[in-house]
ZANUFI-202886 format. One record per residue (C-alpha): y negated, z negated, x; residue in one letter. Coordinates in pm, whole numbers, padded with zeros to 5 digits, always signed. Layout:
BEGIN
YZXa ...
END
This chain:
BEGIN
-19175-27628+15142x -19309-27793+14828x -19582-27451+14840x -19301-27221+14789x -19149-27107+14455x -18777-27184+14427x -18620-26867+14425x -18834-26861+14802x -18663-27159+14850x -18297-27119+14751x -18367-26763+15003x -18507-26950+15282x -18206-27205+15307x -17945-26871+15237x -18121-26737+15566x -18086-27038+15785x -17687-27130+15682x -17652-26769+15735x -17827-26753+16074x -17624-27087+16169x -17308-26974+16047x -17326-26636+16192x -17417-26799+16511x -17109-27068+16541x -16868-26760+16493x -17082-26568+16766x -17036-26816+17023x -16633-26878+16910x -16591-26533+16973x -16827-26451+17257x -16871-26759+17460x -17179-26731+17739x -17122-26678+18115x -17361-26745+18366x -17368-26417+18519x -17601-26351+18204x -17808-26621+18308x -18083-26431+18522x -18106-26161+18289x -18184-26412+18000x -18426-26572+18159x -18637-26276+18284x -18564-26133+17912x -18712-26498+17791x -19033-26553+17996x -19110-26148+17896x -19064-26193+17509x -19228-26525+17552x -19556-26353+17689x -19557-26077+17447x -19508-26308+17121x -19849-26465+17261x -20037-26128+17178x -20020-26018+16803x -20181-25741+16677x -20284-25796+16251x -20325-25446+16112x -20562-25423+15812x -20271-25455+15544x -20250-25823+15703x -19959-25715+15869x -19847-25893+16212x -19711-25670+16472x -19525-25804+16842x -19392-25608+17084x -19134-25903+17141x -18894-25665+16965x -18849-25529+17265x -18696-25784+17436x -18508-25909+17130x -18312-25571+17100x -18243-25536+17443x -18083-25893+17455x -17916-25829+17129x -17751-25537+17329x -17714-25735+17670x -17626-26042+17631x -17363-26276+17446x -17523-26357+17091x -17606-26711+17189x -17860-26570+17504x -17993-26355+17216x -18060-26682+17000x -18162-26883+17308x -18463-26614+17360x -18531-26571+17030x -18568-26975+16947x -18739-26970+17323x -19046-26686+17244x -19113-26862+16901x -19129-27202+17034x -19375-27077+17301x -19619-26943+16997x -19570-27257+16842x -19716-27457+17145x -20045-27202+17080x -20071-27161+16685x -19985-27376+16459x -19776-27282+16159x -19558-27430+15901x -19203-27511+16009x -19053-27342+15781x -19185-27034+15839x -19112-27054+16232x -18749-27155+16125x -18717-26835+15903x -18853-26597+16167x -18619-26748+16426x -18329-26713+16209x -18412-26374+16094x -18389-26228+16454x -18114-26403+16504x -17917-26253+16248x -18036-25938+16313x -17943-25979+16721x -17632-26103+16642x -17578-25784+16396x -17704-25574+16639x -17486-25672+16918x -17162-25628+16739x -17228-25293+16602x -17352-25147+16981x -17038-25308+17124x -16844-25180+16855x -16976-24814+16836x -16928-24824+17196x -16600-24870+17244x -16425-24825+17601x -16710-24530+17648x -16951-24523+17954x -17290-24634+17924x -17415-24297+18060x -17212-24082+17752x -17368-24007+17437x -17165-24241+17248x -17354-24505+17462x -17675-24365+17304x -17547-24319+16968x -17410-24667+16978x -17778-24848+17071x -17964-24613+16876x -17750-24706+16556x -17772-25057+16661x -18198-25036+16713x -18241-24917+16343x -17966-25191+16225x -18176-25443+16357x -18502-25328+16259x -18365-25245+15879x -18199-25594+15851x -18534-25758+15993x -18767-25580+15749x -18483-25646+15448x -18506-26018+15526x -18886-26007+15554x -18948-25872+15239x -18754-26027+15032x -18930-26401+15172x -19270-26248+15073x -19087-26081+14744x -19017-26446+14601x -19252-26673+14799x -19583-26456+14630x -19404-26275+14334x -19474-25922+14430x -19263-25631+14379x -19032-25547+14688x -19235-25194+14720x -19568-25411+14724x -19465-25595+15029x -19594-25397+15325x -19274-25476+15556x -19092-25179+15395x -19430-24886+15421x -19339-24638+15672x -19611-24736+15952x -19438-25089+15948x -19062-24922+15950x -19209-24677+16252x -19412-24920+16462x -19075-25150+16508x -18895-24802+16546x -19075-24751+16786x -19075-25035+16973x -18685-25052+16938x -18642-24741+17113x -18801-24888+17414x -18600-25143+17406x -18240-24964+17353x -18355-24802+17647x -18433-25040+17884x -18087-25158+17803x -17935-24867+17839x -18135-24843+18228x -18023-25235+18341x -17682-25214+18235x -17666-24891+18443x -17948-24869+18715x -18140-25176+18664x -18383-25056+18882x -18528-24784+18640x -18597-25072+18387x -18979-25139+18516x -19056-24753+18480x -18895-24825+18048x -19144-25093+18058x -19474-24930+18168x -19574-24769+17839x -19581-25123+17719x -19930-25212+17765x -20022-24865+17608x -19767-24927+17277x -19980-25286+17261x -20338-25086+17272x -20199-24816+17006x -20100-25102+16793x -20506-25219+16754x -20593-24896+16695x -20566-24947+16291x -20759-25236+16299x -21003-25090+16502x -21051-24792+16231x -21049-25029+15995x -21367-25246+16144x -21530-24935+16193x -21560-24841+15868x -21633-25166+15701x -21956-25387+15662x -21928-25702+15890x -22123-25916+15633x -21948-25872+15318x -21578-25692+15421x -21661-25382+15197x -21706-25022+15320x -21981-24940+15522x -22213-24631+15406x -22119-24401+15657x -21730-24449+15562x -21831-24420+15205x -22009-24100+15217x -21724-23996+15429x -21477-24021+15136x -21772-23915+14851x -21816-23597+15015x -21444-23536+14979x -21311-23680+14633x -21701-23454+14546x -21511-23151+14681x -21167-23227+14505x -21340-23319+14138x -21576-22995+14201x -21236-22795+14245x -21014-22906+13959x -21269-22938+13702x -21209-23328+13713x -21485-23633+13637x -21662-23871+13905x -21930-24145+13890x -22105-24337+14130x -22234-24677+14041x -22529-24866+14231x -22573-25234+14153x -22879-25395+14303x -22889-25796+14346x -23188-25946+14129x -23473-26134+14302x -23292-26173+14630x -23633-26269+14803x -23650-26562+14591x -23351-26689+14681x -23410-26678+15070x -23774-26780+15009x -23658-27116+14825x -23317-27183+14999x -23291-26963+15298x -23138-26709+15440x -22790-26829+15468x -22749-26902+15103x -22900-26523+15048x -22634-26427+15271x -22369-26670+15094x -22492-26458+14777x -22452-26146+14888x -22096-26207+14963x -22017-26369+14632x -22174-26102+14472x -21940-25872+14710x -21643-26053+14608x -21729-26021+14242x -21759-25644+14295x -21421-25591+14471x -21216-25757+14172x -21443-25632+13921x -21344-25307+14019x -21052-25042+13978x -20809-24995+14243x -20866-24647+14342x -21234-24764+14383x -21461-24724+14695x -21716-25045+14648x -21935-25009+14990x -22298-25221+15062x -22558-24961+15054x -22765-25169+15238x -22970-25517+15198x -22889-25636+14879x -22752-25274+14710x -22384-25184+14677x -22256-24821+14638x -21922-24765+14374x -21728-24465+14412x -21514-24380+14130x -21340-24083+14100x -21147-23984+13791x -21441-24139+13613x -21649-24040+13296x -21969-24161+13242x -21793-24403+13005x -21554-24519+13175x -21788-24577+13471x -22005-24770+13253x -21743-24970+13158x -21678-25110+13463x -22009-25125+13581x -22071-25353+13250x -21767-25553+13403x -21964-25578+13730x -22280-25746+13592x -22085-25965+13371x -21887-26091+13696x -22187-26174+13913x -22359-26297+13615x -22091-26582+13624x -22173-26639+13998x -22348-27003+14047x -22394-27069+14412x -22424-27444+14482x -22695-27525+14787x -22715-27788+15016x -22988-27940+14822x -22771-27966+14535x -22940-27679+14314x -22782-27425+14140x -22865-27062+14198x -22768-26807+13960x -22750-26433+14034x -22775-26070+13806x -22737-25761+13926x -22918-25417+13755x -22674-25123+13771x -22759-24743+13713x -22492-24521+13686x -22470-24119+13739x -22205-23899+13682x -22086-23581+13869x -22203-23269+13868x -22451-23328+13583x -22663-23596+13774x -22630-23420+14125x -22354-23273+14364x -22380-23436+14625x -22354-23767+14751x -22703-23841+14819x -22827-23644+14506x -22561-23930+14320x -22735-24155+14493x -23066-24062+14431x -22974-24027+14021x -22826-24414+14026x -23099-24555+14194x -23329-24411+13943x -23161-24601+13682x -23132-24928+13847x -23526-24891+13867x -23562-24863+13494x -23267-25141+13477x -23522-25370+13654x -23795-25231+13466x -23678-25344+13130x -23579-25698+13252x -23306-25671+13497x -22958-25793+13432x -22876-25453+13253x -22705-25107+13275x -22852-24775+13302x -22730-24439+13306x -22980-24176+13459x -23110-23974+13200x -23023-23665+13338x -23338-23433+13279x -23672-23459+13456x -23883-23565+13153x -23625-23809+13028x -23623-24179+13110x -23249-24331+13180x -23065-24495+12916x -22995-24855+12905x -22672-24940+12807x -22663-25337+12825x -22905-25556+12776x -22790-25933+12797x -23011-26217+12774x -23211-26280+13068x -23113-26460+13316x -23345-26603+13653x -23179-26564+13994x 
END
């Protein structure tokens, strides 16, 4: 825990005295039969096989469908069954991936608070009611969001203090987070719902499961389609995608937009002395440098070989150059170490064009950029250039640092 700012800290033991407390009262008040027995332990070995397959969406956001089986326990079971499958599905992960204990301890007492929540409010909104009356529904519905609000709460707030983000800036609280869970707790309230009054519906609940698991990957799949596998930027095609459209919106409010090209200086000299993998090492540095060097509203892609494409809308040709000059100076500071012990260095030469006076299109921007990081390299590299606009007229240079070999 030593990794963890104090305010995480002081949280994280809150959560378990909380989870602990909450669950000595639980089993005071609700002590466990064994009638619930079977029905635990088909809810356990499910959750336990579902926690083994998590889905990461590209916000580095971890997705189960265990919730599932966690809500329908919650609304099941005595609170202790609840905790016993909870503790049980984590513990099975553990066996598989290895993670800090702490943060296995905070997940388990999360959903436990939340099941043990959960449970009261169903079996207090439902009252002496039937299970087939739409106070039954009401009950496990308001119980399903309960759980999934309290869960995402408690979530946040860990990340809140343990990285000293905002709250909004956490991910757990975004809408597609919120829904996916919402989602998945409405299959569960109703699979409860089904076993505690025809148990024999419950498989036919349970069949879109495999299809709520594939849905789950389709972000992530999106996302690896439109990115470059080498250096975790956009690929071109995604990038024109999105020029062609922010082209469109600055064309119809009047508004500015620049597109940057940075090409990597004497990238043939590095593979030719040290090989291709430190090339390729350097062309993800350099990619690295780009993506911080850049705004946030910023489409950096790799045009291709050793040439990266910046899309930056709301941009004058100031501005633009601005950053581009923020770009060079970035990979400029790059020194790759190689398993010879050298030192490589690397520059970039940058050309810069703005729309709609350099072109109107996305290859036309293109075109104008590349231009001037020709007559970057022809004045000595290391440098930005913005096209020059007219036919006759040479682009401008607008930095030119010492020289530096790469």
């Amino acid at each position: 825990m030593r990794d963890l700012r104090i305010p995480a800290r002081l949280y994280l033991g809150g959560v378990l005295v909380l989870a602990t407390t909450l669950g000595i009262i639980a089993a005071v008040l609700e002590p466990v039969h064994l009638r619930g027995a079977p029905i635990a332990g088909v809810l356990l070995a499910c959750a336990a096989v579902a926690q083994q397959f998590k889905v990461r969406s590209p916000k580095h956001q971890s997705y189960y469908t265990t919730t599932i089986f966690f809500v329908a326990a919650a609304l099941m079971l005595p609170p202790i069954y609840a905790i016993l499958i909870v503790a049980g599905a984590h513990a099975a992960e553990a066996i598989r991936v290895r993670q800090r204990w702490y943060i296995q301890a905070f997940n388990i007492a999360n959903f436990a608070i939340c099941c043990i929540v959960a449970g009261w409010l169903f079996h207090l909104g439902l009252g002496p009611a039937t299970l087939s009356g739409p106070r039954a529904v009401l009950a496990a519905a308001s119980a399903g969001i309960a759980f999934v609000v309290l869960n995402h709460v408690l979530t946040a707030l860990i990340i809140m203090w343990a990285r000293g983000v905002p709250l909004t800036r956490t991910g757990t609280l975004d809408w597609d987070n919120l829904g996916t869970d919402l989602a998945l707790m409405s299959v569960g309230t109703l699979a409860a719902i089904l076993w505690l009054s025809n148990p024999w519906l419950v498989p036919l609940s349970l069949c879109p499961l495999f299809l709520i698991y594939r849905s789950l990957m389709v972000p992530t799949l999106r996302q690896e389609a439109r990115t470059d596998t080498k250096t975790a930027l956009a690929n071109m095609k995604h990038w024109n995608e999105v020029a062609s459209l922010e082209i469109q919106r600055a064309r119809r409010f009047g508004r500015p937009l620049s597109v940057v090209l940075a090409d990597l200086d004497l990238l043939r000299e590095v593979n030719n002395r040290h090989g291709h993998l430190a090339g390729d090492l350097m062309i993800r540095r350099v990619a690295d440098a780009i993506r911080e060097a850049v705004r946030e509203y910023d489409l950096p892609a790799r045009f291709g070989g050793d040439e990266f494409a910046i899309l930056m809308p709301e941009a004058s040709l100031a501005e633009a150059t601005a950053v581009a000059e923020r770009v060079r100076r970035a990979v400029a500071a790059i020194e790759l170490k190689t398993g010879d012990n050298s030192r490589v260095a690397a520059t970039v030469s940058i050309g810069v064009a703005l729309f709609p006076a350099h072109g109107t299109t996305p290859s036309e921007m293109l075109a104008a950029a590349d231009r001037a990081v020709y007559q970057a390299k022809a004045l000595g590299r290391n440098r930005v250039c913005a096209f020059g606009g007219d036919e006759g007229r040479t682009p401008q240079p607008l930095s030119a640092p010492a020289r530096r070999s790469a």
